[in-house]
N, C-alpha and C positions, 0 to 999 in steps of 0.2 A: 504494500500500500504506500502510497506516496505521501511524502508530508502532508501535501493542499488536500489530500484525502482524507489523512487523517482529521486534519481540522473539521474537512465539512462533518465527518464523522458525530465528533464532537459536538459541533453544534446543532446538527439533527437530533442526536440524543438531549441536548438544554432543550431543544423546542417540544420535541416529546413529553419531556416532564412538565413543561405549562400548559401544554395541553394548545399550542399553535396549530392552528390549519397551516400548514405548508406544499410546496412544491418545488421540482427543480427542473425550470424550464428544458426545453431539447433543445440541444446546440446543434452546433456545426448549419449547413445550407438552408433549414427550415425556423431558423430564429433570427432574428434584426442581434447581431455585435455590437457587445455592451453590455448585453442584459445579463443583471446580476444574478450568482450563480443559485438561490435559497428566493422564494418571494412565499412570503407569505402573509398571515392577517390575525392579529390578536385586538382580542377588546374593539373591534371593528375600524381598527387602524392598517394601513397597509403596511407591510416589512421587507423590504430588500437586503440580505446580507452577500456582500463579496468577500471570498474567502481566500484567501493567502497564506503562503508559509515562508517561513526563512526570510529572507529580504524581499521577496516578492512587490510588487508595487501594482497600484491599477495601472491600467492603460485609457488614454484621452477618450477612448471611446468610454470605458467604465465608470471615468470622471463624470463623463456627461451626463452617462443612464441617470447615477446616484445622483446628482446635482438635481434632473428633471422630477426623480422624484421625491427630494427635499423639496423641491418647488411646487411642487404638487400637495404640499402638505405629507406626504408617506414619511414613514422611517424608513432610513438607508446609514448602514453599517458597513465598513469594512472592519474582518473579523481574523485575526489571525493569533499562534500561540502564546503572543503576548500580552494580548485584550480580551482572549475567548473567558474567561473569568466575569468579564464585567458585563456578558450579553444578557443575561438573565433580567440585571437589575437595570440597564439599560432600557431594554423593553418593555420591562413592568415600569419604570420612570417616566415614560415620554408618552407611553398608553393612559396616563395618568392624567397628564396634564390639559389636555384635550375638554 
């Protein structure tokens, strides 16, 4: 399994334990590039998480997706071994505030 696996791993397993509707769009020819790799919907708020390992970084198209859907009012996370800790309390935060 690869790092970026593990992670999404990870956080498939946090979203299970809240009890998140999620999914993980289909890449490659049949999806618009950018779209983050976890979308999903808590407390009737939308969730985007992109997931990263090691130094990984987004790329401009991923900047964008997440940027459109901060702008959208959604939550959009970039989520990697060093933050995956704080996704829980993230999404219970910001589903709050609403």
């Amino acid at each position: 399994m690869t790092p970026e696996a593990k992670v999404k791993k990870h956080v498939k397993e946090i979203l299970d334990s809240m009890g998140v509707y999620y999914f993980m769009p289909a890449m490659g020819n049949f999806g618009r590039a950018g779209i983050p790799d976890i979308i999903g919907c808590y407390n009737g708020r939308f969730v985007a998480i992109e997931c990263k390992a090691g130094k990984g970084k987004t790329t401009a198209l991923q900047d964008r997706e997440l940027a459109r859907i901060s702008n959208a009012d959604g939550l959009s996370y970039v989520i990697n071994e060093d933050n995956i800790h704080e996704l829980k309390e993230l999404i219970i935060w910001n589903t709050k505030q609403k």
